[in-house]
C-alpha positions as CSV (number, residue, x, y, z in Angstrom):
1,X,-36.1,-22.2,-142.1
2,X,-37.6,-22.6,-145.2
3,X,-41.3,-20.7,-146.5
4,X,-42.9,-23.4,-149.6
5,X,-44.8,-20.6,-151.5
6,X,-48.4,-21.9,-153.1
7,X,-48.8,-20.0,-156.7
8,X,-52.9,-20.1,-157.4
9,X,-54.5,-19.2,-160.3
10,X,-53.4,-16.8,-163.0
11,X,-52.7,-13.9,-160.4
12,X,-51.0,-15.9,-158.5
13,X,-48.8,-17.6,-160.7
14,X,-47.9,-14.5,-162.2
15,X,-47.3,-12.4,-158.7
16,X,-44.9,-15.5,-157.1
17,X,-42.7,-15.6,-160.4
18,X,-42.5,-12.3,-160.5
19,X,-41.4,-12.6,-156.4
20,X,-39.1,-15.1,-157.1
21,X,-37.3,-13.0,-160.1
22,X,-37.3,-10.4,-157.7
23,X,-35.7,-12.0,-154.8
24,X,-33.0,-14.0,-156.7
25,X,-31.9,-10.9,-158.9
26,X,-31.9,-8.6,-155.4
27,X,-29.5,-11.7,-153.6
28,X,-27.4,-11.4,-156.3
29,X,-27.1,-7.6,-156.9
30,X,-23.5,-5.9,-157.4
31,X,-24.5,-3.0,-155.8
32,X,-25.2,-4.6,-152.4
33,X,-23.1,-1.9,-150.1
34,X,-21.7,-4.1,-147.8
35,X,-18.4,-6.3,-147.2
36,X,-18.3,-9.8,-149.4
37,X,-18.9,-12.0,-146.4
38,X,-21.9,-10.3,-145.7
39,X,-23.2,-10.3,-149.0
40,X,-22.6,-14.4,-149.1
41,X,-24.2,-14.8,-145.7
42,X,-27.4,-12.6,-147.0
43,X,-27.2,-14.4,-150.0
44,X,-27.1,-18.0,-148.3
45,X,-30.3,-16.6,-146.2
46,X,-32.4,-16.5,-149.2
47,X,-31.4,-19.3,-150.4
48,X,-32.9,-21.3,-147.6
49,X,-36.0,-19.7,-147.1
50,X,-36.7,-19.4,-151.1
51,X,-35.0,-21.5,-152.9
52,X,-33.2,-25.2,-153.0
53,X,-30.3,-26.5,-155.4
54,X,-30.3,-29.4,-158.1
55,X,-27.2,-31.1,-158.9
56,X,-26.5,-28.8,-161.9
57,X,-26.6,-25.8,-159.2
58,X,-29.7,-24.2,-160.9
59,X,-31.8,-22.7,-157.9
60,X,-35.0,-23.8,-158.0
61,X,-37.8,-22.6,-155.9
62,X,-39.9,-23.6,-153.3
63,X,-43.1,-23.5,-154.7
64,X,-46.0,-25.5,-156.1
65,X,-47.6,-23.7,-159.1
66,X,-52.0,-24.8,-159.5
67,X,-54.6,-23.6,-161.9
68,X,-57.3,-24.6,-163.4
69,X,-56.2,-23.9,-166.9
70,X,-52.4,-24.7,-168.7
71,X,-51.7,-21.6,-170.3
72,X,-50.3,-19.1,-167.6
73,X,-48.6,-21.9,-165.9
74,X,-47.0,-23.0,-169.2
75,X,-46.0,-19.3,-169.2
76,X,-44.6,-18.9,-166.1
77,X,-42.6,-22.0,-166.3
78,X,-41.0,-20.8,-169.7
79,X,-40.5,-17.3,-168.5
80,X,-38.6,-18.8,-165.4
81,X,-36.2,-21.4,-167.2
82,X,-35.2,-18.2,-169.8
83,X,-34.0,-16.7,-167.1
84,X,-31.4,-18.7,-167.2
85,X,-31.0,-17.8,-163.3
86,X,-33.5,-20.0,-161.4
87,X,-36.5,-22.1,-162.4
88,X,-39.0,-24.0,-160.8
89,X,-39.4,-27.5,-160.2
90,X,-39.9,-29.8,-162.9
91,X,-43.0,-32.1,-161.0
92,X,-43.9,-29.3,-159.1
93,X,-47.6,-28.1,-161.0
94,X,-50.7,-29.3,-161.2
95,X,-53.3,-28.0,-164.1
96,X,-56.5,-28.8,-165.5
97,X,-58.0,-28.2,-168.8
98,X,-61.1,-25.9,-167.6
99,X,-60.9,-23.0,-165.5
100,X,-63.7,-21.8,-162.7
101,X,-65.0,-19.8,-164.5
102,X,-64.5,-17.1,-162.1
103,X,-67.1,-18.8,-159.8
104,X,-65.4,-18.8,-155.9
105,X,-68.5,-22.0,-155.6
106,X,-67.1,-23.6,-158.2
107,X,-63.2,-23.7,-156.9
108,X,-64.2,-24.5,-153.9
109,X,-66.7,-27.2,-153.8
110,X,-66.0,-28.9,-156.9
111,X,-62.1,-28.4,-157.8
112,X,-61.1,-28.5,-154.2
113,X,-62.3,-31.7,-153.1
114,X,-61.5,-33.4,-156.9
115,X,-58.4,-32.4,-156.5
116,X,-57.3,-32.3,-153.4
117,X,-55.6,-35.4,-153.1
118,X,-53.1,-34.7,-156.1
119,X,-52.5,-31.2,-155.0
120,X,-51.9,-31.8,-151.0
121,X,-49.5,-34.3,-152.9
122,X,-47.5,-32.0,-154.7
123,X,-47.5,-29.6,-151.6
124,X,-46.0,-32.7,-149.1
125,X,-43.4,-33.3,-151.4
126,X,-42.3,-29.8,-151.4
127,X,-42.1,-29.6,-147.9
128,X,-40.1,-33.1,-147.5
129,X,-37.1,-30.9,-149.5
130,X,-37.2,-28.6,-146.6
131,X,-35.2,-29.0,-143.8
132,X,-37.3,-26.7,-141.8
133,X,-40.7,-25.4,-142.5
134,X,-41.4,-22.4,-141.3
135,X,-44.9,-22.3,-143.3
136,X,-47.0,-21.7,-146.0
137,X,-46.9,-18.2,-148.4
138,X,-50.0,-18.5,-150.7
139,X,-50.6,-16.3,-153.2
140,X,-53.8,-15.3,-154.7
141,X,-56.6,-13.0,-156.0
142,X,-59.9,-12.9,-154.0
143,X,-62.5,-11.9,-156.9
144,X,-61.8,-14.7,-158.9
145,X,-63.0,-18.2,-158.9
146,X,-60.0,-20.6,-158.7
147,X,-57.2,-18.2,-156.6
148,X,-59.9,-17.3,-154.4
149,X,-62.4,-20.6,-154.0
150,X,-59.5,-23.2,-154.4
151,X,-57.6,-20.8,-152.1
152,X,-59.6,-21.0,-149.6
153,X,-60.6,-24.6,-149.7
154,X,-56.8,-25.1,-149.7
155,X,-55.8,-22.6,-146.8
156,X,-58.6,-24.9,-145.1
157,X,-56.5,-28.4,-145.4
158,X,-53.1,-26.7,-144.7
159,X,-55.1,-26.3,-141.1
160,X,-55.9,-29.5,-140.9
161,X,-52.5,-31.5,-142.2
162,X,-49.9,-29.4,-140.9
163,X,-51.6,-27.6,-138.0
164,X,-48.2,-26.1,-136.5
165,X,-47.0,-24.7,-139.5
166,X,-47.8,-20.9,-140.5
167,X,-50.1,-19.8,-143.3
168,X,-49.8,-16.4,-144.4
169,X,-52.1,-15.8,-147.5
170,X,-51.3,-12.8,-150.0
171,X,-54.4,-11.4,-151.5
172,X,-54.7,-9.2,-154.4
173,X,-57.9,-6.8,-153.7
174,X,-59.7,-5.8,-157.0
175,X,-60.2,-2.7,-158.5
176,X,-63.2,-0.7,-157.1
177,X,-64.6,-0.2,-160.7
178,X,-64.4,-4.4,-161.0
179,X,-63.2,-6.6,-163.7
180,X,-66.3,-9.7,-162.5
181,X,-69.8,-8.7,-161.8
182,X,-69.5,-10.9,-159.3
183,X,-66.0,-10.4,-157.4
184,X,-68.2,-8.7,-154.4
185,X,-69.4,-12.1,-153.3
186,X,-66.1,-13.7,-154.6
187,X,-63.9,-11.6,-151.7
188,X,-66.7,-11.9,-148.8
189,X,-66.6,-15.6,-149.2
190,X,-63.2,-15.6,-150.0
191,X,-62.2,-13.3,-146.8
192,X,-64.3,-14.8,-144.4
193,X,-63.1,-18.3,-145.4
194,X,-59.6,-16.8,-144.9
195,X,-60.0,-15.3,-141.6
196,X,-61.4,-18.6,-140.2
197,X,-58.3,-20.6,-141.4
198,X,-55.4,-18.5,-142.2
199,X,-53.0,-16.8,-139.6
200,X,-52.4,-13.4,-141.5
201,X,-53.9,-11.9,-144.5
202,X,-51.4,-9.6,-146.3
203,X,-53.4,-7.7,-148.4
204,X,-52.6,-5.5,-151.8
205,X,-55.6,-3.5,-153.1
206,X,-54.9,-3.4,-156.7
207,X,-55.8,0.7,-157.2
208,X,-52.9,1.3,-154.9
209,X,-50.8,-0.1,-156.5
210,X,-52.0,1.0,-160.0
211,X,-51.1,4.6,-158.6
212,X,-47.4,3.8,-157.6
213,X,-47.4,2.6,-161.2
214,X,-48.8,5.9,-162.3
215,X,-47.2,8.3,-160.1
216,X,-44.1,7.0,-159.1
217,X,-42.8,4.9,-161.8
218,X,-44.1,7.2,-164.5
219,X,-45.7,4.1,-166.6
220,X,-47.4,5.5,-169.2
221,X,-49.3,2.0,-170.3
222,X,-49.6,0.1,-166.9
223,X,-49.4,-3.6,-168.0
224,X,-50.2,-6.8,-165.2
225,X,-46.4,-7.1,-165.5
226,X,-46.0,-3.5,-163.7
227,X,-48.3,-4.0,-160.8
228,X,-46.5,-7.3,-160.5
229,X,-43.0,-6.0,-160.3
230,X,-44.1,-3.3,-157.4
231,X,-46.1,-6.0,-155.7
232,X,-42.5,-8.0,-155.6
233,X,-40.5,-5.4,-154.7
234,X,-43.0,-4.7,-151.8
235,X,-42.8,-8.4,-151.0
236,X,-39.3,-8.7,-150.9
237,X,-38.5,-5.7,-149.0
238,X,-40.4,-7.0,-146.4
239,X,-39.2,-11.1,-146.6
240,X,-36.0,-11.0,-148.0
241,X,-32.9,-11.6,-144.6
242,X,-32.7,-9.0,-141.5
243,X,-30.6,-9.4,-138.4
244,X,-31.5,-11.2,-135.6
245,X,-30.9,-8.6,-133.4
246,X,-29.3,-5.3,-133.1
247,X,-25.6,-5.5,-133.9
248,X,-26.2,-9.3,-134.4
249,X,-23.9,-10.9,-137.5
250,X,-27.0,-13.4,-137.4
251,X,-29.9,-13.4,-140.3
252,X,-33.7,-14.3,-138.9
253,X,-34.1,-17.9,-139.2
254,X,-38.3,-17.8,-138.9
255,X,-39.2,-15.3,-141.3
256,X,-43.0,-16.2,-141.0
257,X,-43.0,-16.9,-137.3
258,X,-41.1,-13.7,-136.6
259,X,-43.7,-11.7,-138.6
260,X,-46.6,-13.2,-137.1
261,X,-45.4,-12.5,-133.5
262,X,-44.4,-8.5,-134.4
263,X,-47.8,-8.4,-136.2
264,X,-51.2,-10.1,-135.2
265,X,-51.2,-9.8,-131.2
266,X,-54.8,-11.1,-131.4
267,X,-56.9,-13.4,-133.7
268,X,-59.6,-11.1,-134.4
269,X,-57.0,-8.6,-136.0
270,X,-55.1,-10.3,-138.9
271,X,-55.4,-7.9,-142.0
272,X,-51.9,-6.7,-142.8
273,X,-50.8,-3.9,-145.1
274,X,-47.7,-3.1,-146.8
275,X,-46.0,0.1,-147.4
276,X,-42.6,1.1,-149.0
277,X,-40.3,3.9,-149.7
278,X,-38.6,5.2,-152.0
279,X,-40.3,3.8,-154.8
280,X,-39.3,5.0,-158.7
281,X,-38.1,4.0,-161.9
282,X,-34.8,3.3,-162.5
283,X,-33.8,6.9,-164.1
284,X,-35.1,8.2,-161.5
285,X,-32.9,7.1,-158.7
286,X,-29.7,7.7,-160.5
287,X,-30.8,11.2,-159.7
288,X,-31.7,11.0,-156.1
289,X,-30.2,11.0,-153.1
290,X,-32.0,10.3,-149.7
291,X,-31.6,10.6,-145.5
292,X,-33.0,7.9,-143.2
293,X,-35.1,10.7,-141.6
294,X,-36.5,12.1,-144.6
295,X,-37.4,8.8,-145.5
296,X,-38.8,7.6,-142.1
297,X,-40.8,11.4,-141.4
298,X,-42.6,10.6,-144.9
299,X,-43.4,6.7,-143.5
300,X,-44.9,7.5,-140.4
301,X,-47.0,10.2,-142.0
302,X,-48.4,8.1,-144.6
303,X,-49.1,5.4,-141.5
304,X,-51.2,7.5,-139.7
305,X,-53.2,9.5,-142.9
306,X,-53.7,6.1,-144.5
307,X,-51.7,6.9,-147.5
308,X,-50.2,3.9,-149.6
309,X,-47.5,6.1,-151.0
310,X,-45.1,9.1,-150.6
311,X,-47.2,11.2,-153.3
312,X,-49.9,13.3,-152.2
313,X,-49.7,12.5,-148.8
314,X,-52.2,14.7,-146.3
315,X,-49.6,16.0,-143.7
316,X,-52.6,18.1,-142.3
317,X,-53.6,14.4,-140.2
318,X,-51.8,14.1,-137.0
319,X,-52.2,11.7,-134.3
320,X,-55.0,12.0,-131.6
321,X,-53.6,13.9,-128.3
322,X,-52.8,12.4,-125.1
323,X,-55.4,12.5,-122.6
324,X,-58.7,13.0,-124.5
325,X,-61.3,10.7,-123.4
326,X,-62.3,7.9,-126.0
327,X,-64.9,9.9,-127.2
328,X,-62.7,13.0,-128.3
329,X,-60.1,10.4,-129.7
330,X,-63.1,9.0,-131.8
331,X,-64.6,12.3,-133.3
332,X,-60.9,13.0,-133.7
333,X,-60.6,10.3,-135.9
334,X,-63.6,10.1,-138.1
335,X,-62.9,13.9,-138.5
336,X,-59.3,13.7,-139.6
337,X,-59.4,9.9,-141.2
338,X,-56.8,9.2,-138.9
339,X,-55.4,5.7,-139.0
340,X,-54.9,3.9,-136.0
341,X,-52.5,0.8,-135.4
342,X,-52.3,-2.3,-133.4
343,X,-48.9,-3.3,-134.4
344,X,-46.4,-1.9,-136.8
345,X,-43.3,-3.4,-138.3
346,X,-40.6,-1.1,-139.9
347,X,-37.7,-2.7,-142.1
348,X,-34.5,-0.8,-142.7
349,X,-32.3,-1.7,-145.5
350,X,-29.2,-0.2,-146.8
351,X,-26.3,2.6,-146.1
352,X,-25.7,3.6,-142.4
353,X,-28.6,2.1,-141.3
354,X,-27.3,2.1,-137.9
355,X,-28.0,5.7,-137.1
356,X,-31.7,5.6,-138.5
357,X,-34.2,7.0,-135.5
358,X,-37.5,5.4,-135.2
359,X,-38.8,7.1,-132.4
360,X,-40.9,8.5,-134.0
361,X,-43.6,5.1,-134.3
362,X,-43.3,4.4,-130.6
363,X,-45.7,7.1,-130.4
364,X,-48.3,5.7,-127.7
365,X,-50.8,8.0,-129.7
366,X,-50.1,5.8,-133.0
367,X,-51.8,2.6,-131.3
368,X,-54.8,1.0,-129.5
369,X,-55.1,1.9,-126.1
370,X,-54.7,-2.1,-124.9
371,X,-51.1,-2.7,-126.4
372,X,-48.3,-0.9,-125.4
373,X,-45.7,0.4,-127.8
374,X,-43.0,-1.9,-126.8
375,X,-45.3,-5.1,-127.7
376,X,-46.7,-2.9,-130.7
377,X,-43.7,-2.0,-132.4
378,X,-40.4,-3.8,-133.5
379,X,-37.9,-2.7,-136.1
380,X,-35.8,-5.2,-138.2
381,X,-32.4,-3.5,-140.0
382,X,-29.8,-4.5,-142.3
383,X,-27.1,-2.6,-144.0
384,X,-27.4,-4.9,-146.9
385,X,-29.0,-2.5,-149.6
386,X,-32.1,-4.0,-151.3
387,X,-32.6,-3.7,-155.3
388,X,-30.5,-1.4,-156.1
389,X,-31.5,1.2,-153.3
390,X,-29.4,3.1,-151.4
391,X,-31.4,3.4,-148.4
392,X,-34.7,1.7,-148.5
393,X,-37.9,1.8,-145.9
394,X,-40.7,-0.8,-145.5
395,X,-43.5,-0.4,-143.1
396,X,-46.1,-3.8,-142.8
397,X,-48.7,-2.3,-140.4
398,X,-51.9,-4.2,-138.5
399,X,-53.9,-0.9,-138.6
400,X,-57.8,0.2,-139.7
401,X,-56.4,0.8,-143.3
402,X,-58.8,-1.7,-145.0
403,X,-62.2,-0.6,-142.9
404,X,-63.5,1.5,-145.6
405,X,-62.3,-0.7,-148.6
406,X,-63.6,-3.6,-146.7
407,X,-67.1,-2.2,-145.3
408,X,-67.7,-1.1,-149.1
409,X,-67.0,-4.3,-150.5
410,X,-69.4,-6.0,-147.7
411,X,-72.2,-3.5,-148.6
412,X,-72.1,-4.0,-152.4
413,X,-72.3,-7.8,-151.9
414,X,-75.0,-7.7,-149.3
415,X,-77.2,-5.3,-151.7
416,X,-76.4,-8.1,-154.7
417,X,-77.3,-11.0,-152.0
418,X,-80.9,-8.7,-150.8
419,X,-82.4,-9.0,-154.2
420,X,-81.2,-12.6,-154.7
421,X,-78.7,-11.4,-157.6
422,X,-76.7,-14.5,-158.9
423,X,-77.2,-16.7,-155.9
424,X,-78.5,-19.6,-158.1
425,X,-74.8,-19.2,-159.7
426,X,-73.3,-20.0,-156.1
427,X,-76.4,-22.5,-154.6
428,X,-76.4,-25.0,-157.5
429,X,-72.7,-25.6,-156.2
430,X,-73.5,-26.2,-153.0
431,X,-72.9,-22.9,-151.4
432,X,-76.4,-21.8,-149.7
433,X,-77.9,-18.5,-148.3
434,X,-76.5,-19.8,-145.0
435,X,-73.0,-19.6,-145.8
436,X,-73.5,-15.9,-147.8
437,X,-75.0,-15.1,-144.2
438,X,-72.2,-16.5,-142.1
439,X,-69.9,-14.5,-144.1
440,X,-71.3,-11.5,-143.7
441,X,-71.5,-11.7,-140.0
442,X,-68.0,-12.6,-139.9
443,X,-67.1,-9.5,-142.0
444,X,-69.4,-7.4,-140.2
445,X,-67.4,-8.4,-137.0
446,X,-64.0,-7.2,-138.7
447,X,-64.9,-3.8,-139.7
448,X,-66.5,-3.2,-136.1
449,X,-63.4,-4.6,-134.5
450,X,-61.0,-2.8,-136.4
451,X,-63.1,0.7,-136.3
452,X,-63.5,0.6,-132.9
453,X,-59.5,0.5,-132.1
């Protein structure tokens, strides 16, 4: 089954082609570790969920490309056809001359319904190449105007035109410190929007994965282009083929469907994290070498202490113990920051994969008290090695690890919102005190959910 990825805005356009380098150059990696039917089977697997053929047998992928503005489209479609490896389509793109003006009002009530028409368009005819949909991958930033407002407006009519089809939205948090004075009310209307119309939100807070930049891949000068290509390799470690089945010859066909049913149990709980290991710079990994339970101990630990890589990890956090009465649990948890789980996906990839032992996140003590570990957990293997990594790990986690970020982000706006800060930007576009309201409740609603796991 095939995924038609939606590219919106200047993050992203720039995230998906970055994705799509990613997951082409991966599929056809010389240092896959596995036998040559294998390899062509994996290789067939992406094929169909990313990418489709012309007649000159140039890959091209499944995506629609929208923004408000030509230039980073007009980029991303060069920067794709140099490859020389895969490119998109030629009529798949839609662009105007003036941007949003990073204004979420202003994508959503005045470029959404102008262009809708043109863009739901572009989007049918992407999905009439596929032989099977299995949904919608949309890529986008929440504190802008056009990723975020058209976004949403968008993720809206996806609900209403192909109801039974998935929608799985990848948001880019912004950086605590901000880059738009207004991206606070940006993400609450963007998130609340979301949560009303989308099925999961995977979500990548952009200080994260500054860090991994930092930390683990030693970049002295972090570019956009860095955080990109760690936001892809996250991406494809978690979407690129996996068996069926334990010992199954057989790739997943539903990658979206599949991911949903591990993941988001429940409606109310839909905010999904990704975490990944090793991560490094090339150099480094000629030097390393690494064991399936060194790798896994380090996951799990950064699960439950909320850490978003292997780095500084606080190995002093442990899970609550069995027994203590919700309270204890509770004071337990504010007291240690420990991170508790609804559901947790772990992806193996890579040498002797077989014997890797994940007992060790059917821990009972890792989720909510109303799902048992057998619903809660699920683990997804290959032995096909992914970009050039040995062994690699990838953990996508429904868990409380975006209460704080999200709380804080609801509190800044609502002080903004109290002393009527910029509303006139949002009101003159139709958006009114009502709908800054609504959101807020909605938001308000998540954090308690999730806090009270």
């Amino acid at each position: 089954m095939s995924i038609v990825t939606v590219q919106l805005g200047q993050c992203g356009n720039q995230i998906g082609f970055e994705v799509f380098d990613t997951l082409f150059s991966d599929s056809h990696c010389s240092q896959a570790l596995c036998s040559k039917r294998e390899n062509e089977t994996y290789q067939a697997s992406c094929k169909e969920r990313f990418f489709r053929e012309e007649e000159n047998g140039v890959p091209i992928a499944r995506a629609v490309l929208v923004d408000m503005e030509p230039k980073v489209i007009n980029q991303t479609l060069s920067k794709a056809a140099q490859s020389g490896q895969w490119k998109y389509g030629q009529h798949s793109c839609f662009y105007q001359k003036q941007g949003s003006g990073n204004n979420w009002a202003y994508g959503y009530s005045v470029h959404g319904p102008r262009h809708r028409e043109s863009i739901m368009d572009l989007i049918q005819k992407e999905v009439e190449k596929c032989d099977s949909l299995s949904g919608f991958f949309v890529i986008m930033s929440m504190a802008g105007g056009t990723g975020s407002g058209l976004g949403a407006f968008l993720t809206q009519n996806f609900q209403d035109q192909y109801p039974h089809s998935l929608k799985m939205n990848q948001i880019i948090w912004p950086y605590e410190t901000g880059e738009v004075i207004v991206q606070n009310y940006n993400s609450v209307l963007t998130l609340s929007h979301l949560y009303r119309s989308s099925d999961a939100l995977l979500v990548h807070e952009n200080d994260a994965v500054h860090k991994i930049c930092a930390k683990l891949m030693n970049i002295k000068q972090i570019s956009f282009s860095n955080i990109n290509q760690v936001l892809a390799h996250q991406l494809g470690a978690v979407f690129q083929p996996t068996y069926a089945t334990e010992g199954s010859p057989h790739y997943r066909r539903n990658p979206l469907g599949d991911l949903m049913e591990s993941l988001v149990p429940h409606p109310e709980f839909k905010m999904l994290g990704i975490r990944n290991i090793p991560q490094m710079s090339e150099n480094s990994l000629a030097y390393s070498t690494f064991t399936w339970a060194g790798l896994l101990k380090h996951l799990r630990q950064m699960l439950i202490s909320n850490a978003k890589m292997e780095e500084g990890i606080d190995w002093q956090v442990r899970p609550p113990l069995a027994g203590l009465p919700p309270l204890g649990k509770k004071c337990l948890n504010k007291e240690l920051q420990f991170n508790t789980s609804i559901a947790n996906l772990v992806i193996l990839r890579g040498k002797g994969v077989q014997s890797a032992d994940v007992e060790g996140f059917k821990d009972p003590a890792l989720y909510t008290s109303w799902l048992d570990p057998v619903h809660a957990f699920h683990v997804w293997k290959t032995q096909r090695a992914f970009n050039k990594y040995e062994k690699s790990a990838a953990l996508v986690s429904n868990s409380q690890f975006l209460v704080k970020p999200l709380d804080m982000i609801v509190g800044k706006a609502w002080n903004m919102f109290a002393s009527k800060a910029y509303i006139h930007q949002y009101t003159k576009y139709g958006i009114e005190e009502e709908d800054f309201l609504d959101s807020f409740t909605l938001l308000e609603q998540v954090v308690t959910s999730y806090s009270n796991l």
